[in-house]
N, CA, C and O atoms as a GROMACS GRO file, in nm:
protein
  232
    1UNK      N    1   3.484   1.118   0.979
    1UNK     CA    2   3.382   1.118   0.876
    1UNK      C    3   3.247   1.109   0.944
    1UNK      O    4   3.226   1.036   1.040
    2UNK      N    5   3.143   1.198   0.881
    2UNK     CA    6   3.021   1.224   0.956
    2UNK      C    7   2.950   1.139   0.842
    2UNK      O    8   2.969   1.157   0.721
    3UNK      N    9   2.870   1.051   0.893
    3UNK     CA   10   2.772   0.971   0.781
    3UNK      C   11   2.627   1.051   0.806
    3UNK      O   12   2.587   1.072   0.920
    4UNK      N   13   2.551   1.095   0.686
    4UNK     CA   14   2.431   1.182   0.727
    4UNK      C   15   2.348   1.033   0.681
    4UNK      O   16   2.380   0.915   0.689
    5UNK      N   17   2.204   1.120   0.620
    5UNK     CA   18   2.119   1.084   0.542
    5UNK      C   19   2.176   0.996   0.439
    5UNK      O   20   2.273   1.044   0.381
    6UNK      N   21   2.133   0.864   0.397
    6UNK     CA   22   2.187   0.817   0.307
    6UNK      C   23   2.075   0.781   0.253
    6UNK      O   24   2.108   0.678   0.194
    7UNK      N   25   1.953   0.798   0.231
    7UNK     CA   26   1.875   0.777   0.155
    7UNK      C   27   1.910   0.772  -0.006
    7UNK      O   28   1.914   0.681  -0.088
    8UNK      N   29   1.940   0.939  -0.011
    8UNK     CA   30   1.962   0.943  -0.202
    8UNK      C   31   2.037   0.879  -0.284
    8UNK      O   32   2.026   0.870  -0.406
    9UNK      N   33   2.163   0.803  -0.169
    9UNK     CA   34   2.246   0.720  -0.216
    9UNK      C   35   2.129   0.585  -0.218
    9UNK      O   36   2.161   0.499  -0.300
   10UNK      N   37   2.055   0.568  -0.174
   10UNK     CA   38   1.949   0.438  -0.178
   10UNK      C   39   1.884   0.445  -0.296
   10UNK      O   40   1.865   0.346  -0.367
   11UNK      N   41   1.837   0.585  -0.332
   11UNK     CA   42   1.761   0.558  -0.486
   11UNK      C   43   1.830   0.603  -0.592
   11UNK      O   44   1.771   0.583  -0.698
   12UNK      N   45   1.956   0.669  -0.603
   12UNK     CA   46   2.115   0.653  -0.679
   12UNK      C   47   2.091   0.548  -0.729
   12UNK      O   48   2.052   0.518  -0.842
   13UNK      N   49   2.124   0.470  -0.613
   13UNK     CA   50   2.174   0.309  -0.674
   13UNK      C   51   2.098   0.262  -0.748
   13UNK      O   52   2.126   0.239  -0.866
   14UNK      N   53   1.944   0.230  -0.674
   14UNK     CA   54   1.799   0.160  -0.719
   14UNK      C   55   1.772   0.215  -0.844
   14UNK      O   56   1.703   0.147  -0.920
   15UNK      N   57   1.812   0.323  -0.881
   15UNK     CA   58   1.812   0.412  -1.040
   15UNK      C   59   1.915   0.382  -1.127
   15UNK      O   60   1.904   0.415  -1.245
   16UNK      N   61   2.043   0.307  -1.075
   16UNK     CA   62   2.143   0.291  -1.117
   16UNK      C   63   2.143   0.129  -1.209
   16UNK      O   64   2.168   0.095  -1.325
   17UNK      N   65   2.090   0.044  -1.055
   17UNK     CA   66   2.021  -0.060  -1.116
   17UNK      C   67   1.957  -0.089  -1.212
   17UNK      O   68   1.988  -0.166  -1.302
   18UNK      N   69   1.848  -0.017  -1.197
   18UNK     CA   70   1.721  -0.042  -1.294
   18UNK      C   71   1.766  -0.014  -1.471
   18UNK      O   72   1.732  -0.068  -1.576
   19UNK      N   73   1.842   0.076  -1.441
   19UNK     CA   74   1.948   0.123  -1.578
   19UNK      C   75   2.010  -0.008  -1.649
   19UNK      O   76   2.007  -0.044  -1.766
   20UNK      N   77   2.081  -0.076  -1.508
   20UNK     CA   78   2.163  -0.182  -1.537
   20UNK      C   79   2.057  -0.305  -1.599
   20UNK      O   80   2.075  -0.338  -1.716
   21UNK      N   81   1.957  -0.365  -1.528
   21UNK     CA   82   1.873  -0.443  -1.574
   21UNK      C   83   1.784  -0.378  -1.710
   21UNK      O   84   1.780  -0.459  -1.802
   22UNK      N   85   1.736  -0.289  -1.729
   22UNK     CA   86   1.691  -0.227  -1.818
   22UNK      C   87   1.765  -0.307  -1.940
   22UNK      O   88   1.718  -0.393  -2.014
   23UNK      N   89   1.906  -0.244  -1.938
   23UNK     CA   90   1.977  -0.262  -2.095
   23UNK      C   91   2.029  -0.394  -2.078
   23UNK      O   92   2.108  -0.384  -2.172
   24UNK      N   93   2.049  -0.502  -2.038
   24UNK     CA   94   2.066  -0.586  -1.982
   24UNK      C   95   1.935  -0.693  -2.059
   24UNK      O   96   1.962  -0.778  -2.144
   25UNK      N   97   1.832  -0.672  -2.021
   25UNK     CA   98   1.707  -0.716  -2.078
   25UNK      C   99   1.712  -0.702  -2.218
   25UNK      O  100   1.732  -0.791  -2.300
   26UNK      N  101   1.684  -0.527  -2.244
   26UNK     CA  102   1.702  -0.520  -2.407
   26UNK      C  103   1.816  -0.565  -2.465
   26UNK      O  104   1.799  -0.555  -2.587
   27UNK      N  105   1.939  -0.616  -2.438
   27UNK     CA  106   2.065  -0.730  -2.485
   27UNK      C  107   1.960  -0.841  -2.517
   27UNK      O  108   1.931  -0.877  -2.631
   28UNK      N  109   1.892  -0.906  -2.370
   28UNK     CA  110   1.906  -1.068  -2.433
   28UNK      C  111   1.766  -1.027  -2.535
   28UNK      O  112   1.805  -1.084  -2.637
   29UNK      N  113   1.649  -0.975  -2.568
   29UNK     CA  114   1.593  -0.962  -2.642
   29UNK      C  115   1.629  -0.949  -2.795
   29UNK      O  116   1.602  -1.011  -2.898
   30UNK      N  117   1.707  -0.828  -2.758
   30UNK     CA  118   1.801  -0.819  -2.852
   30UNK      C  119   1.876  -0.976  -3.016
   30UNK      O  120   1.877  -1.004  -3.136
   31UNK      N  121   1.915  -1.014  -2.888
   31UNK     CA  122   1.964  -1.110  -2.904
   31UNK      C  123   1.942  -1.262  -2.949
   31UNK      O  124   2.009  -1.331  -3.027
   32UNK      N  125   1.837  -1.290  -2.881
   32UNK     CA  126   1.696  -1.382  -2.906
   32UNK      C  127   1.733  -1.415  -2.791
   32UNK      O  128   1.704  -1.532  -2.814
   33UNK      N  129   1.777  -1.420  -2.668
   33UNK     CA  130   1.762  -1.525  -2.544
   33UNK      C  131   1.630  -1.519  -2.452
   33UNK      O  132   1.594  -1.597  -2.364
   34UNK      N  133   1.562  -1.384  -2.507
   34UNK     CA  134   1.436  -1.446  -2.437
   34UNK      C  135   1.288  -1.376  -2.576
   34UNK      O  136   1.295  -1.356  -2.697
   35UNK      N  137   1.202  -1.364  -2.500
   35UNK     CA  138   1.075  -1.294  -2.614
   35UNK      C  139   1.093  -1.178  -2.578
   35UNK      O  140   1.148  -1.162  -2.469
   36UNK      N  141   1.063  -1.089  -2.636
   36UNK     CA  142   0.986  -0.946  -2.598
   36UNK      C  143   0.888  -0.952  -2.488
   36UNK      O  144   0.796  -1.032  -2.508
   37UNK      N  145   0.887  -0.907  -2.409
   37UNK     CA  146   0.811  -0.917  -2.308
   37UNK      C  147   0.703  -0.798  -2.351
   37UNK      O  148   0.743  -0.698  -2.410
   38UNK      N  149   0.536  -0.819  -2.311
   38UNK     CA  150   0.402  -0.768  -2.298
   38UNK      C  151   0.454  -0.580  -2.278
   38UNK      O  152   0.442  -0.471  -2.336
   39UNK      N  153   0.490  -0.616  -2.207
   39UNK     CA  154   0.512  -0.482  -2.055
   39UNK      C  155   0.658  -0.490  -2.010
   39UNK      O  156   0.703  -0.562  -1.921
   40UNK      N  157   0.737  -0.389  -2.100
   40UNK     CA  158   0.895  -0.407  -2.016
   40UNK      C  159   0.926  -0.365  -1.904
   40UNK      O  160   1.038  -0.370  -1.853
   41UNK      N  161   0.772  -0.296  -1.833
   41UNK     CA  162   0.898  -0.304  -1.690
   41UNK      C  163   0.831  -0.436  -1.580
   41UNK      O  164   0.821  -0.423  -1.458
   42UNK      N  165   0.792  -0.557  -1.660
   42UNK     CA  166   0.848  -0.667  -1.610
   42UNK      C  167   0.993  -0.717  -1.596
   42UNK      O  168   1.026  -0.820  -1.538
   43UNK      N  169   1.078  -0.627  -1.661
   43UNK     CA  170   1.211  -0.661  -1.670
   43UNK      C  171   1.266  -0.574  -1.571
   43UNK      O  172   1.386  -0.586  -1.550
   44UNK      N  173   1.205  -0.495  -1.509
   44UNK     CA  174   1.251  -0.408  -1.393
   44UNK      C  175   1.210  -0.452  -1.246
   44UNK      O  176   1.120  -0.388  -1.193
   45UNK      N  177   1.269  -0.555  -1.178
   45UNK     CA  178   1.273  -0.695  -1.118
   45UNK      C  179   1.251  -0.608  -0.908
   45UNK      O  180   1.205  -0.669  -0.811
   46UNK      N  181   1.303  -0.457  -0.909
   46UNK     CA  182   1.314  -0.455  -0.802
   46UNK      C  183   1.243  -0.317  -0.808
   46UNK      O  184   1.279  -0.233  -0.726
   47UNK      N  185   1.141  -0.284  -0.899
   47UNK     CA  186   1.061  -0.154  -0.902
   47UNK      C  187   0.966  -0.131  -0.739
   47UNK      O  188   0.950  -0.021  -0.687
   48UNK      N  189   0.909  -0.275  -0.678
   48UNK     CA  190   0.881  -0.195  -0.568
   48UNK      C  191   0.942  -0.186  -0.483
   48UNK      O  192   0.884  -0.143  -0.384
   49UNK      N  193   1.057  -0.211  -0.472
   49UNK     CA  194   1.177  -0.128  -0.344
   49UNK      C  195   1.192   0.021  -0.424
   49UNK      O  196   1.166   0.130  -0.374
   50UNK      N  197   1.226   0.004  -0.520
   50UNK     CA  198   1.247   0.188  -0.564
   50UNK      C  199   1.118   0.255  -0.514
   50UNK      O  200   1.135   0.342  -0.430
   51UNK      N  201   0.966   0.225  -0.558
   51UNK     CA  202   0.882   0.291  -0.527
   51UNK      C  203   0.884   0.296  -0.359
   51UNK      O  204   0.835   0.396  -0.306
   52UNK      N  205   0.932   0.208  -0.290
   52UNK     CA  206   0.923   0.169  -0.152
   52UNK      C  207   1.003   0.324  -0.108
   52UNK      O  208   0.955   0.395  -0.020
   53UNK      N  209   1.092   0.352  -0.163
   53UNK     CA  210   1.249   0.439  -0.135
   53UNK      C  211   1.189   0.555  -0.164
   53UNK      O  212   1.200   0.635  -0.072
   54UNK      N  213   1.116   0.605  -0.279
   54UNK     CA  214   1.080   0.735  -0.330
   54UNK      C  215   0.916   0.749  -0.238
   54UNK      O  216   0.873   0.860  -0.206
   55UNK      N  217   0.868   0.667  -0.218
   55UNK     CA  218   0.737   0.709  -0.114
   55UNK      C  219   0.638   0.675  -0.235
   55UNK      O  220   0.553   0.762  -0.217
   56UNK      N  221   0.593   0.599  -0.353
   56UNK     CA  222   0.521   0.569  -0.390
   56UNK      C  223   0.467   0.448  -0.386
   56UNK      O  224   0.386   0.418  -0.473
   57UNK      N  225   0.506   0.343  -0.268
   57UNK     CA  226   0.457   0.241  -0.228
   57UNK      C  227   0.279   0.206  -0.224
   57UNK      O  228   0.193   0.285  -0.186
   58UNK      N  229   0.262   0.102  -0.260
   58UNK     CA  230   0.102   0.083  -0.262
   58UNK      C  231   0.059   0.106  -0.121
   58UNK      O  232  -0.060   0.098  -0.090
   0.00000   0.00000   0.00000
């Protein structure tokens, strides 16, 4: 087995994640376990590693 580039599998996942926390968030809102948050992608907990991964880092 030849391992190449594994980047896309890096922002796969980090996209995969964010999916996961995304609906995850809108549950406990949902739900009442927390408020509505201002700005939901405060609920997106690891956005600057994704931007880090895709090259939009500050």
């Amino acid at each position: 087995v030849e391992i190449g580039d594994l980047d896309w599998f890096y922002v796969y996942s980090a996209v995969v994640w964010c999916c996961v926390f995304m609906r995850t968030g809108a549950r406990r809102v949902h739900f009442g376990e927390v408020e509505k948050p201002a700005d939901v992608e405060t609920r997106f907990y690891h956005a600057s590693l994704l931007k880090r991964l895709i090259g939009e880092a500050d």
